[in-house]
C-alpha positions as CSV (number, residue, x, y, z in Angstrom):
1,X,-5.8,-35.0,121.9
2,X,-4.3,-36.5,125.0
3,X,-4.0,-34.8,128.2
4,X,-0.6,-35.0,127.8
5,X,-0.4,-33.1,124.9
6,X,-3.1,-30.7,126.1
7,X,-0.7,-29.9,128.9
8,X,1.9,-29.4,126.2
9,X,0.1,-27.2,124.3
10,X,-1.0,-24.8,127.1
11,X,2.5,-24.3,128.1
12,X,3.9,-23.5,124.3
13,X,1.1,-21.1,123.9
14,X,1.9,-19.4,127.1
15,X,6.0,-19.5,126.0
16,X,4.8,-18.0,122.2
17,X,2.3,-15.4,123.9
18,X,2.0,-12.1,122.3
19,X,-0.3,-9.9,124.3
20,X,0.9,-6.9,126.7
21,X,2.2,-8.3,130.4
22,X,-0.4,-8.4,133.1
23,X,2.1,-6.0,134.9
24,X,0.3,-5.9,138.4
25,X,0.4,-9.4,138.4
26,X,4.1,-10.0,138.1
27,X,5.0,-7.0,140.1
28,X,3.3,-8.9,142.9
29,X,4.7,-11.6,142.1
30,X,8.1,-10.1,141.9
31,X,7.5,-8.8,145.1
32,X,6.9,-11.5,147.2
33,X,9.7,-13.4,145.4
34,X,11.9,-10.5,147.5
35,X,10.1,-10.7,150.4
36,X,10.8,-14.9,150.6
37,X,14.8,-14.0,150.3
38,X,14.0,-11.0,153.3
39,X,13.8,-7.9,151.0
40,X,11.6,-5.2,150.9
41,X,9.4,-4.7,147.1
42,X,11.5,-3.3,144.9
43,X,11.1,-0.4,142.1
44,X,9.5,-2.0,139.4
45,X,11.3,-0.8,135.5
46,X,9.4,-1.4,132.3
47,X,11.2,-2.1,129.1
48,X,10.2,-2.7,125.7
49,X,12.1,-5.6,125.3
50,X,15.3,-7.9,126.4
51,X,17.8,-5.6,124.3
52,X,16.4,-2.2,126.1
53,X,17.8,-3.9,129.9
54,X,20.4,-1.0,131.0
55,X,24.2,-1.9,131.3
56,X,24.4,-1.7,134.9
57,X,21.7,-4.1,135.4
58,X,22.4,-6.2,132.7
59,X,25.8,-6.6,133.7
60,X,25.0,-6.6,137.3
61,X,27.0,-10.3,138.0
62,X,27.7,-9.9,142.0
63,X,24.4,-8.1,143.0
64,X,23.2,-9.7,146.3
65,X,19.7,-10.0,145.5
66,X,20.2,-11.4,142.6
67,X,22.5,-14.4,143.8
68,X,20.2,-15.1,146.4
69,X,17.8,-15.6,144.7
70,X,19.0,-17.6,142.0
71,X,20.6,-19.9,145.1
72,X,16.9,-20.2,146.6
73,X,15.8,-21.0,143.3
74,X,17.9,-23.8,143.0
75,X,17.7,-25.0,145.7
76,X,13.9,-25.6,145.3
77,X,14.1,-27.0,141.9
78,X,16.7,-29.5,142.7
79,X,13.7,-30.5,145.6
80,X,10.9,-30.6,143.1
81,X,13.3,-32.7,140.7
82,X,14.4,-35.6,143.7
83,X,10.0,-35.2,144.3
84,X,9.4,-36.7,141.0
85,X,12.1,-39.9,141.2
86,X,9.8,-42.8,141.1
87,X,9.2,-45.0,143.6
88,X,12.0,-47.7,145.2
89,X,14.8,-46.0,144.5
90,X,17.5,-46.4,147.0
91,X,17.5,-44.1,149.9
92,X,14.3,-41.9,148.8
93,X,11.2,-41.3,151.4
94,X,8.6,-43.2,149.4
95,X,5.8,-40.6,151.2
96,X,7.5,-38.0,148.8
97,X,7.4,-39.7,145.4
98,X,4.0,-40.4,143.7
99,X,5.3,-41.2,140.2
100,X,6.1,-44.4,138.0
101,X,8.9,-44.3,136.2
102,X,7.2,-45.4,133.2
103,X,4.3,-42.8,133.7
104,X,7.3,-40.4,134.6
105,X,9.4,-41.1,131.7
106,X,6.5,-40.2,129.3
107,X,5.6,-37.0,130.4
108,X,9.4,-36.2,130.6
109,X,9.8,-37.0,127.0
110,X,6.6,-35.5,125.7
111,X,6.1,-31.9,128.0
112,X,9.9,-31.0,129.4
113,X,11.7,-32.5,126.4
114,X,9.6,-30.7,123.4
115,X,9.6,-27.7,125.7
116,X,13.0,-27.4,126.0
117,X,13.9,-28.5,122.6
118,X,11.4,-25.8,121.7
119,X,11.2,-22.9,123.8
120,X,14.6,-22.7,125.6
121,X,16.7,-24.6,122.8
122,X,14.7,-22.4,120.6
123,X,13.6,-18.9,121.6
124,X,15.6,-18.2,124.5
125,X,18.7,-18.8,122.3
126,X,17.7,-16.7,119.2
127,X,16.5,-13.9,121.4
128,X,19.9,-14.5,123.9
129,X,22.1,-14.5,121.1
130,X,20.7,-11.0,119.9
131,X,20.6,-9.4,123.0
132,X,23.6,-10.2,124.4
133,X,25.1,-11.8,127.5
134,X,23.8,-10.8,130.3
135,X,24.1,-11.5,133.8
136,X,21.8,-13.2,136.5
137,X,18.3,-12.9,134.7
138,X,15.2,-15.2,134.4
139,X,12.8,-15.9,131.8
140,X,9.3,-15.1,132.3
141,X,7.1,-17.0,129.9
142,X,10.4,-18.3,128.4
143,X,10.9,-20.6,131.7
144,X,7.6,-22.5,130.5
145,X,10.3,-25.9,130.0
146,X,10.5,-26.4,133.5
147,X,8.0,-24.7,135.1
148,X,5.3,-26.0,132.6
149,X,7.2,-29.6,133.0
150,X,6.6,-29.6,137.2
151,X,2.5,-28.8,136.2
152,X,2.3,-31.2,134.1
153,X,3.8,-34.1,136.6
154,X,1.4,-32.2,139.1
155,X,-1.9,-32.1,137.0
156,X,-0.8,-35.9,134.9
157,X,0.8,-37.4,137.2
158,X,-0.4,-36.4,141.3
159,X,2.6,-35.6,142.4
160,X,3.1,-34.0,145.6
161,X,5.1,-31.5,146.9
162,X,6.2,-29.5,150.4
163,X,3.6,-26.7,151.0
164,X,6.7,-24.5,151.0
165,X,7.8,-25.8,147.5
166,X,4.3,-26.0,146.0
167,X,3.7,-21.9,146.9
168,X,7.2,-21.0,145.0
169,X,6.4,-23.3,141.8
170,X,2.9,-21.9,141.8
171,X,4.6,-18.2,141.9
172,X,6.7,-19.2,139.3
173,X,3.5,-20.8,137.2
174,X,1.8,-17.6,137.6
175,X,4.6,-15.1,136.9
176,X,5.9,-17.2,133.5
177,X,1.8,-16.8,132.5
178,X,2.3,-13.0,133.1
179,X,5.1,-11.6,131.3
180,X,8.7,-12.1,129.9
181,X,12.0,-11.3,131.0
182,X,12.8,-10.0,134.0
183,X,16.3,-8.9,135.9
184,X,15.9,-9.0,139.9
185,X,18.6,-6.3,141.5
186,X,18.9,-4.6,144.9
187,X,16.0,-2.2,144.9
188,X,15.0,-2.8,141.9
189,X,13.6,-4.7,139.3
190,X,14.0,-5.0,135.6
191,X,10.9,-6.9,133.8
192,X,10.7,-6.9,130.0
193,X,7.2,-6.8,128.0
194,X,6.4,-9.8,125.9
195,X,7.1,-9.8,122.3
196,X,4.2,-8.2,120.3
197,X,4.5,-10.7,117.2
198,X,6.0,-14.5,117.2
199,X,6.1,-16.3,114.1
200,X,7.1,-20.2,113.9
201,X,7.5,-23.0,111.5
202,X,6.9,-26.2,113.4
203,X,7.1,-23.7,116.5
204,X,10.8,-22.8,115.5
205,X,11.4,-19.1,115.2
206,X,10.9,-18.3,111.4
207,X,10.0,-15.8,109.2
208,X,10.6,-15.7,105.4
209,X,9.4,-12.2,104.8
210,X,10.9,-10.1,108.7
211,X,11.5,-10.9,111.7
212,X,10.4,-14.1,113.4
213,X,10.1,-12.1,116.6
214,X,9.4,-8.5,117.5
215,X,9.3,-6.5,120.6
216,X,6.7,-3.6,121.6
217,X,9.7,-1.0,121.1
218,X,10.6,-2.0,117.7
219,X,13.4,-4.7,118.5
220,X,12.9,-7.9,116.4
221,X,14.9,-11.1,116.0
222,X,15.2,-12.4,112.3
223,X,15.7,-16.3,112.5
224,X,15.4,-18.7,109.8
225,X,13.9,-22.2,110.6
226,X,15.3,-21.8,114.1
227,X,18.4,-20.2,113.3
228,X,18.9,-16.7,114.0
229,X,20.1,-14.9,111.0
230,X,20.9,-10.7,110.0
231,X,18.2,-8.9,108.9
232,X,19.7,-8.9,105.0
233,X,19.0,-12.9,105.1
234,X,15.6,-12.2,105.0
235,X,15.1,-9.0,103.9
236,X,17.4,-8.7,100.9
237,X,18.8,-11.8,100.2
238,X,21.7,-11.4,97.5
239,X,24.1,-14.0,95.6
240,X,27.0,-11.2,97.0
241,X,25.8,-10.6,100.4
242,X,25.8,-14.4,100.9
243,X,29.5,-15.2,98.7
244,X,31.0,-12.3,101.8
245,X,29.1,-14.6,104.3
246,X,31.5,-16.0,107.0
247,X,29.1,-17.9,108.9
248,X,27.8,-21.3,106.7
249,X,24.6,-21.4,109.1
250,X,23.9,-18.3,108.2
251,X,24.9,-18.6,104.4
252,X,23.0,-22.3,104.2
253,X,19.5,-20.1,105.3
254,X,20.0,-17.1,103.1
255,X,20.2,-19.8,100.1
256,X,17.6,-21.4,101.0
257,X,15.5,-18.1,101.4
258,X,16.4,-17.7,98.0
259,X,16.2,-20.9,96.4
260,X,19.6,-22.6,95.1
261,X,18.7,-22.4,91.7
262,X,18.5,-18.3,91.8
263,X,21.6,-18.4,93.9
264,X,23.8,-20.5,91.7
265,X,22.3,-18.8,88.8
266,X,23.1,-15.0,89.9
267,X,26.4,-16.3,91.7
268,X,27.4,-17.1,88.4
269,X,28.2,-20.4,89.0
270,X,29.7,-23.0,86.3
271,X,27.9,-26.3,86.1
272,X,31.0,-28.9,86.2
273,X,29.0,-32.4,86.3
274,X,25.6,-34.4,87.1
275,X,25.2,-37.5,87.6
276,X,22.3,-39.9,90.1
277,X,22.8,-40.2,93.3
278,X,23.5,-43.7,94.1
279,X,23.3,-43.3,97.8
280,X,19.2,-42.3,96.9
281,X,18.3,-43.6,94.6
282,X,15.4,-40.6,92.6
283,X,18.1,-37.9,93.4
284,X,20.6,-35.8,91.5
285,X,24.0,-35.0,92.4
286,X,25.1,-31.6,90.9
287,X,28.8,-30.1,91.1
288,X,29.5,-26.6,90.2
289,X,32.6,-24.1,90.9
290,X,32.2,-21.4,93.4
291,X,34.5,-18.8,92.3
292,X,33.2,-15.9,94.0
293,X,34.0,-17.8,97.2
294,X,36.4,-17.2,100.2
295,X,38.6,-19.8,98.2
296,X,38.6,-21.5,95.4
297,X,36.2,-24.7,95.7
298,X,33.5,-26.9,94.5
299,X,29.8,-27.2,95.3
300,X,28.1,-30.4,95.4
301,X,24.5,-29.5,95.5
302,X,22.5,-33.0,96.8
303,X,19.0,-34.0,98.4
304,X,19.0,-35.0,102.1
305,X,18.7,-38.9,102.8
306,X,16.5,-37.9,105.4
307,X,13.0,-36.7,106.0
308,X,12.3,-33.8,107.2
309,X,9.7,-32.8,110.0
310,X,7.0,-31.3,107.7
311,X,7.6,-34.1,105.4
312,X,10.1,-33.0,102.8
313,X,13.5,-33.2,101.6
314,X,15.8,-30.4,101.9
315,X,18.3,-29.9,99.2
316,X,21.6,-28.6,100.7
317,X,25.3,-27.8,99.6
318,X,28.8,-29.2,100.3
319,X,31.9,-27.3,99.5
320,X,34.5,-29.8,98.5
321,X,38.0,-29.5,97.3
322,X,38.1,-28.0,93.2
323,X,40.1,-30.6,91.8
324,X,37.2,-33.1,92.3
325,X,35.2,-33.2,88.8
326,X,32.8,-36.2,89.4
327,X,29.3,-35.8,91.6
328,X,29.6,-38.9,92.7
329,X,33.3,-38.6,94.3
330,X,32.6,-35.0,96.2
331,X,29.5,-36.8,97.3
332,X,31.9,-39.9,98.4
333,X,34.7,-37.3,99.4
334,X,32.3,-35.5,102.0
335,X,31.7,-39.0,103.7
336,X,35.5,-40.4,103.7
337,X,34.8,-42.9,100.9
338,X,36.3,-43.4,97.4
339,X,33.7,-43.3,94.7
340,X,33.3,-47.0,94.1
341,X,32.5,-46.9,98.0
342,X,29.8,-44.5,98.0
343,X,28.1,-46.0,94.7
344,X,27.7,-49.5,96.2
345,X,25.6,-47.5,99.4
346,X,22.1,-48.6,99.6
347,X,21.0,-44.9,100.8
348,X,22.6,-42.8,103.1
349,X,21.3,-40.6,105.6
């Protein structure tokens, strides 16, 4: 393994860390994070998890303490970002920059990208989205994208840094290895305990038998493949539960929980037409009517051009409109083609 993608992999297992917070740790921490913007420590509040955050403080938009401190904050990080521009560009102190851009662009790609893609693109949106809004707050071990991105140029690439900067990153480093959310207020600080179980598929949130994520007081976070779902999706999955289903994210993953055979089968379904995909070539196109449906329409059931990351196909379904009777002109309908169109494709994708 390279030492890129050791660095990588340190940092996703600190973002996807299960065990209790080291509490003394990130109250100190905490602490001197007020005593850099000229507060005293503050009283430290426990919670079980993101949900349990109070009102107040959750909704806490204009408190003082917290706007400094996310205007320190930035201020930092855009410094440590302008630290890691190569060298030569126009107008930056070359004694400041320590990075090639080729070197630079690797580790960008392989640590900040896949941590992003992964942890805030990923977690911190399933578990947001559950939650709720919320205002000024901070991530914990969920800020490993960019906090685990600036180690990495550090430990990969030598980059240096003010000794004023370095001492906040490295408080940052320490606190996001100590526990997870965490809501700084006047007086008082709200810091939420890590989840006690993760489970991932390809390190996206995912659980096909309960939730993908749940927290020491018994708050979990059901997500399918990375897509945050109800509990019933999961749980109970049920040709009526998912024919009611507004949402088609959240319909697509309760069929495929299920399987689309079962679903079409206890849907009760009518087959209409098969016929090969000509657009790839091995594959089936399958239409059936959807009665049971918010309105009258067709399924086109097909197999995905495209490979997926753990090396399969997935099979997914298109409504199209119900007077088309062929397979292979919903499957031309759903790109903007006629049928004789679609049949001369060599593959889609």
């Amino acid at each position: 393994m390279s030492q890129v993608e050791e660095v990588r992999r340190e940092w996703l297992e600190y973002a996807f860390a299960t065990e209790p917070a080291d509490r003394s740790t990130a109250e100190a921490v905490i602490s001197e994070f007020y005593a850099i913007i000229g507060r005293p420590p503050p009283a430290f509040e426990w919670v079980g998890s993101p949900a349990a955050v109070r009102a107040d403080i959750g909704s806490a938009a204009g408190d003082r303490v917290a706007v400094e401190f996310a205007t320190r904050t930035a201020r930092v990080r855009d410094r440590l970002e302008r630290d890691l521009r190569p060298w030569g560009l126009p107008g930056e102190p070359g004694e400041r920059t320590a990075c090639p851009a080729t070197a630079r662009s690797f580790v960008d790609n392989m640590v900040h990208g896949e941590l992003r893609r992964v942890v805030r693109e990923g977690v911190v949106a399933v578990v947001a989205a559950e939650a709720g809004r919320s205002a000024v707050r901070w991530y914990g071990q969920h800020d490993a994208d960019w906090v685990g991105w600036h180690d990495a140029c550090a430990r990969l690439l030598g980059t240096r840094r003010s000794p004023r900067d370095e001492h906040f990153l490295t408080l940052w480093t320490t606190l996001a290895r100590s526990c997870g959310w965490w809501w700084p207020r006047e007086g008082v600080c709200v810091v939420a305990e890590r989840p006690e179980s993760v489970h991932t598929e390809d390190w996206r949130p995912h659980s096909a038998d309960g939730p993908a994520l749940r927290y020491p007081d018994g708050w979990s976070v059901h997500a399918w493949r990375g897509t945050r779902v109800p509990a019933w999706v999961i749980e109970d999955p049920t040709a009526e539960r998912i024919s009611a289903e507004a949402n088609i994210e959240v319909r697509r993953c309760a069929i495929e929980n299920i399987g689309w055979e079962a679903y079409l089968d206890d849907a009760g379904t009518t087959a209409v037409g098969r016929a090969p995909d000509p657009g790839n070539p091995g594959c089936e196109l399958l239409l059936y009517d959807l009665p049971r449906w918010d309105r009258p329409s067709r399924l086109l059931l097909a197999v995905n051009g495209s490979v997926e990351r753990d090396g399969t196909r997935r099979r997914y379904g298109l409504r199209v409109p119900p007077w088309l009777d062929d397979p292979v002109e919903a499957a031309a309908w759903s790109y903007g083609l006629t049928g004789p169109q679609y049949a001369q494709l060599l593959r889609r994708t």
